[in-house]
LUMBAFI-537584 format. One record per residue (C-alpha): chain; y, x, z; residue number from 0; residue in one letter. Coordinates in Angstrom, 2 decimals, decimal comma, padded with zeros to 5 digits. Layout:
! LUMBAFI-537584
A/Y/X/Z/NUM/A $
...
//
This chain:
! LUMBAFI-537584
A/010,86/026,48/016,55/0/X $
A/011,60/028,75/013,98/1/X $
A/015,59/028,62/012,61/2/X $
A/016,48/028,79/008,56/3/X $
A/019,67/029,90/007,84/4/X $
A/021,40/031,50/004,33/5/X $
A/023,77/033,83/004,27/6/X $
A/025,86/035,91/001,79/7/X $
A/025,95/038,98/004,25/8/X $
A/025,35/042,38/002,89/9/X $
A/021,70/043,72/004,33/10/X $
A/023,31/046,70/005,61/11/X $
A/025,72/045,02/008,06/12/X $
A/023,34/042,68/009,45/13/X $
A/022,19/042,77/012,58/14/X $
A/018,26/041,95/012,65/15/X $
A/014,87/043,24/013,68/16/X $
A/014,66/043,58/010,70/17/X $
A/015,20/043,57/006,44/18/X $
A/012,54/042,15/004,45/19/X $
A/012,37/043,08/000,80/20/X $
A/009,80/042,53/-002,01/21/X $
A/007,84/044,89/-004,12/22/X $
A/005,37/044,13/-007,46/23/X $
A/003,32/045,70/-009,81/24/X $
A/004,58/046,47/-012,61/25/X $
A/004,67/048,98/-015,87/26/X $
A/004,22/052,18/-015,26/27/X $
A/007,73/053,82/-013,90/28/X $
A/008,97/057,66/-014,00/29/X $
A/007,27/057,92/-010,68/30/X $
A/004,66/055,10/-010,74/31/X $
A/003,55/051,43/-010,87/32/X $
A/005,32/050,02/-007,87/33/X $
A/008,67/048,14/-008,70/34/X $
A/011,36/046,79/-006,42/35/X $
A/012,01/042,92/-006,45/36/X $
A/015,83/041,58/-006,99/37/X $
A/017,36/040,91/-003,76/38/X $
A/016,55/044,29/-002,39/39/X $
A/019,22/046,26/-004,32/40/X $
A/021,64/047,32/-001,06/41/X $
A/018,18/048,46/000,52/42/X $
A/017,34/050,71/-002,28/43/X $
A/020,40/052,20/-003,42/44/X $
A/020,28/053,37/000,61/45/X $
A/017,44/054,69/-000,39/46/X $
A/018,75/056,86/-003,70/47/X $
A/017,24/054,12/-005,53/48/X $
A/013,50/055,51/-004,66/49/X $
A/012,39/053,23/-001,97/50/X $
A/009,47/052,19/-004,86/51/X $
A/008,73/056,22/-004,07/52/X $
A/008,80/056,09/-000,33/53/X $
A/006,59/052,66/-000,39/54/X $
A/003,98/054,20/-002,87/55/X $
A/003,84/057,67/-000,70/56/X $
A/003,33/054,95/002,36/57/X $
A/000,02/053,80/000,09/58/X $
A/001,86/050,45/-000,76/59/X $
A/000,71/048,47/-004,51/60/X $
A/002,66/045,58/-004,78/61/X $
A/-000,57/043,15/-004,18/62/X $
A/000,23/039,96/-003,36/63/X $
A/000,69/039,75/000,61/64/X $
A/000,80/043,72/001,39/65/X $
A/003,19/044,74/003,75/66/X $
A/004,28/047,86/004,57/67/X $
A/006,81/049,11/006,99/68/X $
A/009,52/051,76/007,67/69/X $
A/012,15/052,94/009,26/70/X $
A/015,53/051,42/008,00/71/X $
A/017,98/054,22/006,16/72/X $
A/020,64/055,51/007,92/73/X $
A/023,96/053,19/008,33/74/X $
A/022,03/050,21/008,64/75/X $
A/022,12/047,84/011,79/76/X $
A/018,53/046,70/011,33/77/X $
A/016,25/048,92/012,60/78/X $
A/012,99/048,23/010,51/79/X $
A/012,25/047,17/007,00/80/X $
A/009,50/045,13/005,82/81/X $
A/008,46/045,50/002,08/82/X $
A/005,86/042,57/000,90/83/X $
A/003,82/042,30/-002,10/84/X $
A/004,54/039,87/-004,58/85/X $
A/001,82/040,49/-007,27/86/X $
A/002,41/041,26/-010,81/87/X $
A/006,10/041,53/-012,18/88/X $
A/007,16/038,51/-014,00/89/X $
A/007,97/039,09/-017,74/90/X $
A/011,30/039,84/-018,35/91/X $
A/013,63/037,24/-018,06/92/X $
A/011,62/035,20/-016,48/93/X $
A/011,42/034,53/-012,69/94/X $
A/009,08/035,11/-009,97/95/X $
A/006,56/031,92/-009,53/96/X $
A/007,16/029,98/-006,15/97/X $
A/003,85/030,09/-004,94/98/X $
A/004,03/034,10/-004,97/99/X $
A/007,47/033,84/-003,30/100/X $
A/006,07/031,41/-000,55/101/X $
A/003,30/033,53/000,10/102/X $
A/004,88/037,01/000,44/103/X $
A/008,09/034,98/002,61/104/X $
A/004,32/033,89/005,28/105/X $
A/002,75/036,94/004,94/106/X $
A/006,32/038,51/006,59/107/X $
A/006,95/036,19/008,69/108/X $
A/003,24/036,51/010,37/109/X $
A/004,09/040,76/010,71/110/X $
A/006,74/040,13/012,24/111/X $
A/005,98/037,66/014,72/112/X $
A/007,30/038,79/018,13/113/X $
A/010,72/039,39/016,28/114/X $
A/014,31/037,77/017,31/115/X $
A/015,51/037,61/013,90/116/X $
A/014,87/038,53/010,44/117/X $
A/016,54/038,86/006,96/118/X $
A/014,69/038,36/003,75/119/X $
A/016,04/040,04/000,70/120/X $
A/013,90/038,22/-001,72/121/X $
A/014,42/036,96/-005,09/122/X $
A/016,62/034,16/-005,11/123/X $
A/017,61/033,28/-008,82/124/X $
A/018,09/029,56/-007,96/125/X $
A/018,04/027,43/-005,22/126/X $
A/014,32/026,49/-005,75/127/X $
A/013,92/030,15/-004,69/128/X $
A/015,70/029,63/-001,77/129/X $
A/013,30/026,60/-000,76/130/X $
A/010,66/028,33/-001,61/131/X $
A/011,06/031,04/000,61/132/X $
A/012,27/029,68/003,03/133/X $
A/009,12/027,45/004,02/134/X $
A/006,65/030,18/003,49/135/X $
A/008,69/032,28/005,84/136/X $
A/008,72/029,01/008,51/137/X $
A/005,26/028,43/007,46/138/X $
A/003,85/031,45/008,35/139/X $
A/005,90/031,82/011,95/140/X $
A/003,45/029,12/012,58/141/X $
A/001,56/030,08/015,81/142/X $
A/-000,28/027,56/018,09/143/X $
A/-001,28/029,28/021,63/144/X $
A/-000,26/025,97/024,18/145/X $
A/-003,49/026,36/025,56/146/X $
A/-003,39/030,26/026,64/147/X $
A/-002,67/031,07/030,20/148/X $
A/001,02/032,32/029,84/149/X $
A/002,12/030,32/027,09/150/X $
A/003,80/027,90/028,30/151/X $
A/006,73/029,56/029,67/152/X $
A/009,06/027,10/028,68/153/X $
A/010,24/028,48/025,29/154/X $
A/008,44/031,10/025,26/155/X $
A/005,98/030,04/022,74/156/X $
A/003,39/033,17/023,71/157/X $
A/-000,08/033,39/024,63/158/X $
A/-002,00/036,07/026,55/159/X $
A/-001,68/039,30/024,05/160/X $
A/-000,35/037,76/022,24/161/X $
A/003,95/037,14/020,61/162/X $
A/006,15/034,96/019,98/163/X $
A/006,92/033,65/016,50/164/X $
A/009,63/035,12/014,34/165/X $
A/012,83/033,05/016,19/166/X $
A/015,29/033,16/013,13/167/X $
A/014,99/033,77/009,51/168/X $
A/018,16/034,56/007,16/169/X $
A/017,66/034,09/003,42/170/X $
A/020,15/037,25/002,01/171/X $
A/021,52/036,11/-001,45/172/X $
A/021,72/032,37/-000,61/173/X $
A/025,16/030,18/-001,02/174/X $
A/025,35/028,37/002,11/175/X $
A/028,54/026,03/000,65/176/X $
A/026,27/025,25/-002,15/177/X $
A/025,22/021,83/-002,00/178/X $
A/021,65/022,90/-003,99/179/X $
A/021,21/025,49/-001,73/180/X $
A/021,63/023,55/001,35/181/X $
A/019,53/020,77/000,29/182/X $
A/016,67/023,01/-000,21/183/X $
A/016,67/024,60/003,23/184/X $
A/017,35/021,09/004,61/185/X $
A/014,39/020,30/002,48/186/X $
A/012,30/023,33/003,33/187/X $
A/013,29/022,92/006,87/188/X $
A/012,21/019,29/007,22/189/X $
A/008,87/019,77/005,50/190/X $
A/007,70/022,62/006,92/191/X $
A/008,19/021,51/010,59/192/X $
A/006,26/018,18/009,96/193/X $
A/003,56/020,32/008,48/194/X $
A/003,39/022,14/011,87/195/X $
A/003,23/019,15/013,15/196/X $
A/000,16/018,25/011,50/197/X $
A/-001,01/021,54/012,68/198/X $
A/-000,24/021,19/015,94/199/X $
A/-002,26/018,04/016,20/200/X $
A/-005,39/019,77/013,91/201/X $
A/-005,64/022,30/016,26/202/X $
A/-005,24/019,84/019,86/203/X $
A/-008,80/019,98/021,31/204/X $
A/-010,30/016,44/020,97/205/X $
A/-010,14/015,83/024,66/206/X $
A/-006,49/015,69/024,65/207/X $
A/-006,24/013,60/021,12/208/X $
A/-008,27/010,86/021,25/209/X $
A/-007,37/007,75/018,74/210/X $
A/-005,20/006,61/021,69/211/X $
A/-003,36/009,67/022,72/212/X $
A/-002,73/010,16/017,99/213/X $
A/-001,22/006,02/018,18/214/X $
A/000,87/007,40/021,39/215/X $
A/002,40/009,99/019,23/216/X $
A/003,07/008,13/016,16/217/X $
A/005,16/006,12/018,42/218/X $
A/007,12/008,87/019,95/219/X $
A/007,82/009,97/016,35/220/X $
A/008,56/006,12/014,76/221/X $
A/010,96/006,10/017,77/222/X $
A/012,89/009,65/017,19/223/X $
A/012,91/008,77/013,27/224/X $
A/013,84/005,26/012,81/225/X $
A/010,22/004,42/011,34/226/X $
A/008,41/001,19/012,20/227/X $
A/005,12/001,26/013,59/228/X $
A/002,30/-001,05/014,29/229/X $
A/-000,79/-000,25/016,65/230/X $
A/-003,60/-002,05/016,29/231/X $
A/-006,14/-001,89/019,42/232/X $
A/-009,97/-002,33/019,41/233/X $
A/-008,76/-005,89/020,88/234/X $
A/-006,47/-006,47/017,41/235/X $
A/-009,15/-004,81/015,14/236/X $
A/-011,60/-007,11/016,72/237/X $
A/-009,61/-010,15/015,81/238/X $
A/-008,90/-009,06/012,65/239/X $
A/-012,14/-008,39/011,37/240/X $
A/-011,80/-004,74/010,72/241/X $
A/-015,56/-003,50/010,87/242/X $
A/-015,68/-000,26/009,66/243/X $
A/-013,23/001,08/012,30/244/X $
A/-014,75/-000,83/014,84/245/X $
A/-018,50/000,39/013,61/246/X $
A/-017,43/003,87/014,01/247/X $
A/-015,91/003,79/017,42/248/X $
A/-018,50/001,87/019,37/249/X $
A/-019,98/004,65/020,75/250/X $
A/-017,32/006,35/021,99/251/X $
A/-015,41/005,98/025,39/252/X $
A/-012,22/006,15/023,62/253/X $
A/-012,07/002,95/021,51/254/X $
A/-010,73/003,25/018,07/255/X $
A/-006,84/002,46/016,51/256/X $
A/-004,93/001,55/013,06/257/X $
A/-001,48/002,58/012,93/258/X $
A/000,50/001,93/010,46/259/X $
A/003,84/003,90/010,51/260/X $
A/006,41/002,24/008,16/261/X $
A/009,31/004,16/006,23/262/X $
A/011,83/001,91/004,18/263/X $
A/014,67/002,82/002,00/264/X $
A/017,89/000,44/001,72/265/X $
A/017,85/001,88/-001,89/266/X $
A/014,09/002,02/-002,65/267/X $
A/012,67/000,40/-006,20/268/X $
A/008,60/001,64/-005,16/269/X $
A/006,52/001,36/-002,74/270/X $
A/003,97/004,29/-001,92/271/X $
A/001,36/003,71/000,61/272/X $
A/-000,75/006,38/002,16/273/X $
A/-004,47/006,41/003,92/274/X $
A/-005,54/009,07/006,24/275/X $
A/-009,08/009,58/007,88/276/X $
A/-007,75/009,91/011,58/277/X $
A/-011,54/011,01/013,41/278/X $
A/-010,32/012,67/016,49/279/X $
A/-013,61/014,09/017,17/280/X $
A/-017,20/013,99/014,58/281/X $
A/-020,31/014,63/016,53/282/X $
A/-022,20/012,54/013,65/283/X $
A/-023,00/009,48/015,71/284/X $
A/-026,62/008,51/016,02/285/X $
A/-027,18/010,56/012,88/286/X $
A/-025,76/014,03/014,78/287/X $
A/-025,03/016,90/012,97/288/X $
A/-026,77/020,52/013,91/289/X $
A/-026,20/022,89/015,59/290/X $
A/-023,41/025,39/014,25/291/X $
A/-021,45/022,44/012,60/292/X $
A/-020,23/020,65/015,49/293/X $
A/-017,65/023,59/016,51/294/X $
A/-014,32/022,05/014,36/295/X $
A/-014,70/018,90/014,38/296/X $
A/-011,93/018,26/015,77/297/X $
A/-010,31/018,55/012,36/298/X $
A/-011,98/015,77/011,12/299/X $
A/-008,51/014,03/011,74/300/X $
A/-006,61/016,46/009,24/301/X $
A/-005,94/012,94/006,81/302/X $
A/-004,17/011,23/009,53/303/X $
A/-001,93/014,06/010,24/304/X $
A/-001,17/014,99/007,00/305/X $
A/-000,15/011,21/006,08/306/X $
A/002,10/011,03/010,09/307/X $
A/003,83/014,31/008,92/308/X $
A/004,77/012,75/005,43/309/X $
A/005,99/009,66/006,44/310/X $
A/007,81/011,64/008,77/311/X $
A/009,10/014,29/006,22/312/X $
A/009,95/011,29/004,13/313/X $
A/012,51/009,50/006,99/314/X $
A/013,49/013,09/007,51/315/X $
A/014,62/013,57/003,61/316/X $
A/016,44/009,88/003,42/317/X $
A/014,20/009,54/000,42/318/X $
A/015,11/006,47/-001,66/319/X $
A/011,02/005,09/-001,61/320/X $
A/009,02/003,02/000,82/321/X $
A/006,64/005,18/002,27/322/X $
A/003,76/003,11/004,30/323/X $
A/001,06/005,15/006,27/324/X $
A/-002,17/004,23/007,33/325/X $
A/-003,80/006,03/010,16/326/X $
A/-007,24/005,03/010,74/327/X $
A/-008,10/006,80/014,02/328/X $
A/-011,85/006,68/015,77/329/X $
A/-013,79/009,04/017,51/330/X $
A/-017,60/009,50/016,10/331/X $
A/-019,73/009,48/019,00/332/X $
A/-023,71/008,86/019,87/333/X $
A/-024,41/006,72/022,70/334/X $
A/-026,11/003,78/023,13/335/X $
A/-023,74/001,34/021,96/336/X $
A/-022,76/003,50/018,95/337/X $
A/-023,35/002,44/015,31/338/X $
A/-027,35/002,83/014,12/339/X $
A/-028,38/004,16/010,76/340/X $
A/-029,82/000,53/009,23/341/X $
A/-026,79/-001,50/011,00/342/X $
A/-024,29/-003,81/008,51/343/X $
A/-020,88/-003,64/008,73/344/X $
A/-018,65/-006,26/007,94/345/X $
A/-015,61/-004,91/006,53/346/X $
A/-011,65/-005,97/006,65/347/X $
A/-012,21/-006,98/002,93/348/X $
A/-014,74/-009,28/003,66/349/X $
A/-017,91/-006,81/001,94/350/X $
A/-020,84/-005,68/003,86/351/X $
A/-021,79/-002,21/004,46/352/X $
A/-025,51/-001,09/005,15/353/X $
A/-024,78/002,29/007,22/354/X $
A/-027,49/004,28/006,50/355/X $
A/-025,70/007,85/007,95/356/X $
A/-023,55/006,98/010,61/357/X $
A/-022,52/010,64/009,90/358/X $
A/-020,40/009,45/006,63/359/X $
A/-018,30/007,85/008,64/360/X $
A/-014,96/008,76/007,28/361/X $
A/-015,26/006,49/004,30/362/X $
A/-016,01/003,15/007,03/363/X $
A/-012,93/003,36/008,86/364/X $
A/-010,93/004,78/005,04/365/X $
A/-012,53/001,09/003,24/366/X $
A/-010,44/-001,04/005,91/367/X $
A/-007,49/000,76/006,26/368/X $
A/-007,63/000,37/002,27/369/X $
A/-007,77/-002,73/002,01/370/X $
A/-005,26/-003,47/004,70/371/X $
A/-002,88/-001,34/002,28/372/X $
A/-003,97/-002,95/-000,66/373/X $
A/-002,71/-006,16/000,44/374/X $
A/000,76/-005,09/000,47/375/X $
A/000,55/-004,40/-003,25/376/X $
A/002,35/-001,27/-002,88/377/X $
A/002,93/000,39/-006,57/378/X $
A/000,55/003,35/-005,44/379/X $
A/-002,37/004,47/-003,13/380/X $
A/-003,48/008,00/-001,95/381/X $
A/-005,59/008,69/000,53/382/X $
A/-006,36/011,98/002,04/383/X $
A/-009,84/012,93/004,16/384/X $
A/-011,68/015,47/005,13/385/X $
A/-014,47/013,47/004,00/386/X $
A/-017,55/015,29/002,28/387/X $
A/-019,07/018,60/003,06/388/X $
A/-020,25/018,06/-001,03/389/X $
A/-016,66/018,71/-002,18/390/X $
A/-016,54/022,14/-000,19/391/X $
A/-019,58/022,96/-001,93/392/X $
A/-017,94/022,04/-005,46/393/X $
A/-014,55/023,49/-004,62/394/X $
A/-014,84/026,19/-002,08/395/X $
A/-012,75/025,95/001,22/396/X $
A/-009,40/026,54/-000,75/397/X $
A/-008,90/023,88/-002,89/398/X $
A/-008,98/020,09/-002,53/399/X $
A/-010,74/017,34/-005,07/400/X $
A/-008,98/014,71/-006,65/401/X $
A/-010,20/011,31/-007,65/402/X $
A/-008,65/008,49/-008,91/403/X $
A/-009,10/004,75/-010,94/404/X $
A/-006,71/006,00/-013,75/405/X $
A/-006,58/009,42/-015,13/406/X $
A/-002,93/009,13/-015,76/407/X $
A/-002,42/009,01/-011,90/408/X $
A/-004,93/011,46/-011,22/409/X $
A/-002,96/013,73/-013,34/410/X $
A/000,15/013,35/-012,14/411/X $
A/-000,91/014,00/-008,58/412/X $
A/-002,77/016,80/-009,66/413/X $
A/000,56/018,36/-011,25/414/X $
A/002,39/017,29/-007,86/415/X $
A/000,27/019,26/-005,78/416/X $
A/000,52/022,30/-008,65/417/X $
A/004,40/022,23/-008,25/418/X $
A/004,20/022,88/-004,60/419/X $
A/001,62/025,04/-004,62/420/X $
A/-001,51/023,32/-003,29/421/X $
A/-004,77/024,17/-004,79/422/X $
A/-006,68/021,21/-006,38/423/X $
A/-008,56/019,70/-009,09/424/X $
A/-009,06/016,90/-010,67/425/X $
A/-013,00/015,46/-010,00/426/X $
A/-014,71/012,59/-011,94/427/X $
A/-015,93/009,31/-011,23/428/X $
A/-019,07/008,81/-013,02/429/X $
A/-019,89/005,09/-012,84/430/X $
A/-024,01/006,20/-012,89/431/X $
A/-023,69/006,95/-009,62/432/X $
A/-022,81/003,75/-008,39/433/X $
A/-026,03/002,54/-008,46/434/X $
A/-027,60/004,59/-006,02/435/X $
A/-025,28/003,01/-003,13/436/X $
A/-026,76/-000,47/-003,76/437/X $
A/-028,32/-001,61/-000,75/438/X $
A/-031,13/-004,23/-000,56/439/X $
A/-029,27/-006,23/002,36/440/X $
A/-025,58/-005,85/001,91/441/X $
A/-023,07/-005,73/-001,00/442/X $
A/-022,62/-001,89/-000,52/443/X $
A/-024,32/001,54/001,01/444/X $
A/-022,26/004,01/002,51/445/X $
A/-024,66/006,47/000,92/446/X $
A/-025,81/007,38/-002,50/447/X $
A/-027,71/010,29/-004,39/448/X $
A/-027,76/013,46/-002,48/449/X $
A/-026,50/015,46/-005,33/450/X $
A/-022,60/014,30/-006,44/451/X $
A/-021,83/013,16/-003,05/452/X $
A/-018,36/013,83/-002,88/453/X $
A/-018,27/011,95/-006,34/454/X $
A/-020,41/008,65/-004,95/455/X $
A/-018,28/009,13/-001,80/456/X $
A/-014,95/008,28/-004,44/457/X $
A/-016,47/005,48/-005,74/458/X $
A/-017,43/003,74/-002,48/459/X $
A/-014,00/004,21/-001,33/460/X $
A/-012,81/002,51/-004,79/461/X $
A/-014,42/-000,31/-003,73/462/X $
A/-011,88/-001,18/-001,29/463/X $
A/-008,97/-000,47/-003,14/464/X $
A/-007,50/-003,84/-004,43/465/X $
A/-007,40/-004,98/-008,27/466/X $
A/-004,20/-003,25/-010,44/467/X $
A/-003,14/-000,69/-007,84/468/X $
A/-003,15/003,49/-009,08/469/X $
A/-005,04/004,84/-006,27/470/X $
A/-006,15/008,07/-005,72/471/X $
A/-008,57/010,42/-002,96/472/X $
A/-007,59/013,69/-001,88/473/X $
A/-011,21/015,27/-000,51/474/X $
A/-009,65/018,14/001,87/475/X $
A/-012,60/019,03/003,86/476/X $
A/-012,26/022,61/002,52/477/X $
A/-008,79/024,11/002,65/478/X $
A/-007,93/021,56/005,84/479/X $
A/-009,10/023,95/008,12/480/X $
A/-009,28/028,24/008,28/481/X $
A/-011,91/029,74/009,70/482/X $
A/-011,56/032,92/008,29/483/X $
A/-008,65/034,79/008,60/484/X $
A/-004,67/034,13/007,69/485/X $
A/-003,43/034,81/004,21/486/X $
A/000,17/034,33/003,13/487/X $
A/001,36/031,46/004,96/488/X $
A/-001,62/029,82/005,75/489/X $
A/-002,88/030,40/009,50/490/X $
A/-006,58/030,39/011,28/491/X $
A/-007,11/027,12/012,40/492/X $
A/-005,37/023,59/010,97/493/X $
A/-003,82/024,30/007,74/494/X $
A/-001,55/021,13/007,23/495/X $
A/-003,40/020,81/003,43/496/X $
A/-001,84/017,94/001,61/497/X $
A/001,25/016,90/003,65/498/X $
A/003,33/019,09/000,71/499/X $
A/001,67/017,29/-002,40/500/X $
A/002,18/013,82/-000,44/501/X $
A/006,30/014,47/000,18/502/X $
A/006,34/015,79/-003,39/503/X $
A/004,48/012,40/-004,76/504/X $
A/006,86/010,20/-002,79/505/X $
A/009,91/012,23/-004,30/506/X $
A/008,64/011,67/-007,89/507/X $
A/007,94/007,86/-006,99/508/X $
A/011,78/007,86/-005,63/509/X $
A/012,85/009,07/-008,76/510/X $
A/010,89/006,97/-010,88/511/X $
A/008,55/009,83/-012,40/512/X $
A/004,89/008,75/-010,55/513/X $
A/003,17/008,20/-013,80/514/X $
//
């Protein structure tokens, strides 16, 4: 695990692997376009005051995420120094955005994995800044290699070929007696290991997290953090008439669970409940997906982790909200006593469900766990699923849809997730497309038109959501997992997508600023 520290030390003096400084485009200089970033004065005047000289002979540009290395001047302790791009310059007086901050903080961190300890000279105007970078730089230490043959060393946290994460990062120009300052690394800190949490348990092969082994960590964590937690078996669900879980898990081996992981605040005036879509693995059921798309589906649980690690995050933070999660955990799975396309499910609201893909399953087991939030009358809903290949073909496989059943709500999430540097956007709920989900047997379809299926895919979830309560969906089935390559601080494999906008949302609904 990756340590944050600040520290007022001077970057020559400190002893490191090494100095990380940030560079930018900017107007064209005496010697060229390449401009040094605040924080990285000590390292330049070493330098004569043309290391933007040396780094532009080196080929460097200032794009966002470059990084170019060299050999530390003369007098310093650390051996190495690390320059990252951070974009365009910022107009004077005004201060680098936290998104490009975060970014070029992962982007060094990832270099230098296999490093002890490293110091980041990056612009820190405020302590924001200091937040900012210091979960990119713990974001992108992020590795995940438990299952390679050395790995497991005890500590060692390295793979075949592969190296250890960066062990320590020191933010340079930080006031550690600062009480801002301190509570955003305690912040950054906190928020950034729960999100490697979620990671951790994106990237666990689905033979080692099955709905029981998820419920079996929940309870490890509800015990560690003071949370409360409630595990409902296929026994409980049974009795309690939740259907759509149930319908989705009868055709796996590993029967299906609802946890519900409680956080509560002696001082809290709102309650915020959260919904995640917990499917351990997705084959598609009876109505199996082809070949090609079967590879990651073990992500298909990236809702449920990104609600646990908030929760979490939220205990963590001694945030002055209720925080309620909902993780509705099955495994999708043909066999013969698995849901059929033409079956009705009875739901925990009481409404029937004709199935008529058992592969749009995510929205069965999302209705009950709804509902069973709903009935708490908590002052706000959000769930979070990886829930319709539609919205990856809307949004791309960076940035998450929004829906919601007020716009005011919708907005204000949308601006949440903006702050902290999420990608979304807000999606519509046309009511036309309602209609196509009516089924000739039961109250409800849990399919509609082909075309807008992420959209009809909101509104069937709306259904469930009860009368008076701001709810909104968070459709993350394209930035929840990589497959390409890493960028900034985001890594191949589980991303963690959403646990950041749903701490943000509970600390604007602690503060009374939640729409």
């Amino acid at each position: 695990m990756t340590a944050l520290t600040l520290s007022t030390a001077g970057a020559p003096g400190l002893r490191a692997d090494a100095i990380v400084v940030g560079v930018a485009k900017g107007s064209a200089s005496r010697s060229g376009n390449l401009v040094v970033a605040p924080g990285a004065e000590a390292v330049d005047a070493a330098f004569d005051g043309k290391l933007a000289d040396v780094l532009e002979t080196l080929g460097a540009t200032g794009a966002e995420g470059e990084v170019t290395k060299l050999p530390a001047p003369s007098g310093f302790k650390a051996p190495l120094v690390l320059a990252v791009g951070l974009g365009t310059q910022p107009a004077k007086d005004a201060g680098y955005d936290g998104e490009a901050l975060r970014r070029a903080a992962g982007a060094a961190a990832r270099a230098l994995a296999g490093a002890k300890k490293a110091a980041f000279a990056l612009p820190l105007t405020d302590a924001a800044d200091a937040g900012a970078v210091g979960e990119g730089a713990l974001l992108g230490a992020y590795s995940f290699d438990v299952y390679k043959e050395t790995a497991q060393a005890k500590g060692a946290g390295k793979g075949r070929g592969g190296k250890a994460p960066l062990a320590d990062v020191v933010l340079l120009g930080g006031k550690p007696r600062d009480k801002a300052f301190k509570a955003a690394v305690e912040r950054a800190t906190a928020v950034a290991e729960e999100l490697n949490r979620a990671r951790d348990l994106i990237n666990t092969p689905p033979n080692d997290l099955n709905p029981a082994a998820f419920a079996a960590i929940a309870q490890d964590a509800a015990k560690a953090h003071g949370l409360k937690i409630q595990v409902l078996d296929e026994k409980a669900l049974a009795k309690g008439g939740y259907g759509g879980i149930l319908g989705v898990g009868a055709g796996s081996a590993s029967p299906p669970r609802l946890v519900k992981l409680s956080y509560t605040s002696p001082k809290a005036k709102k309650h915020l409940a959260l919904v995640g879509k917990g499917i351990t693995y997705d084959s598609g059921g009876i109505s199996l997906k082809p070949a090609g798309h079967n590879e990651t589906m073990k992500c298909d649980m990236s809702g449920a982790a990104a609600v646990f690690a908030a929760v979490v995050a939220a205990a963590r933070l001694g945030l002055e909200v209720n925080v309620t999660g909902w993780l509705a955990l099955a495994e999708n799975m043909p066999s013969g006593s698995a849901t059929r396309p033409g079956d009705v499910l009875r739901m925990f609201s009481g409404k029937t469900v004709e199935v008529l893909n058992t592969d749009a399953e995510g929205r069965l087991v999302l209705a009950d766990a709804l509902w069973a939030a709903s009935l708490e009358k908590p002052d706000a809903i959000v769930d979070v699923a990886t829930l319709t290949g539609a919205m990856m073909l809307a949004l791309g496989s960076r940035t998450f849809g929004i829906m919601a059943n007020d716009d005011a709500f919708r907005t204000a999430v949308h601006e949440a997730a903006q702050e902290v540097g999420e990608e979304s956007w807000p999606m519509p709920l046309p009511e036309h497309l309602r209609k196509a989900g009516d089924s000739a047997v039961a109250d409800i379809a849990n399919m509609g038109e082909r075309m807008g299926g992420g959209l009809f895919a909101g509104l069937f979830l709306r259904e469930f959501v009860g009368e008076g309560i701001p709810w909104a969906h968070l459709d993350i089935a394209g930035p929840a997992f990589n497959e390409q390559g890493p960028f900034g601080y985001t890594p191949k494999g589980g991303t963690g997508c959403a646990v950041r906008t749903l701490v943000r949302l509970a600390e604007l609904t602690a503060a009374g600023d939640l729409g």
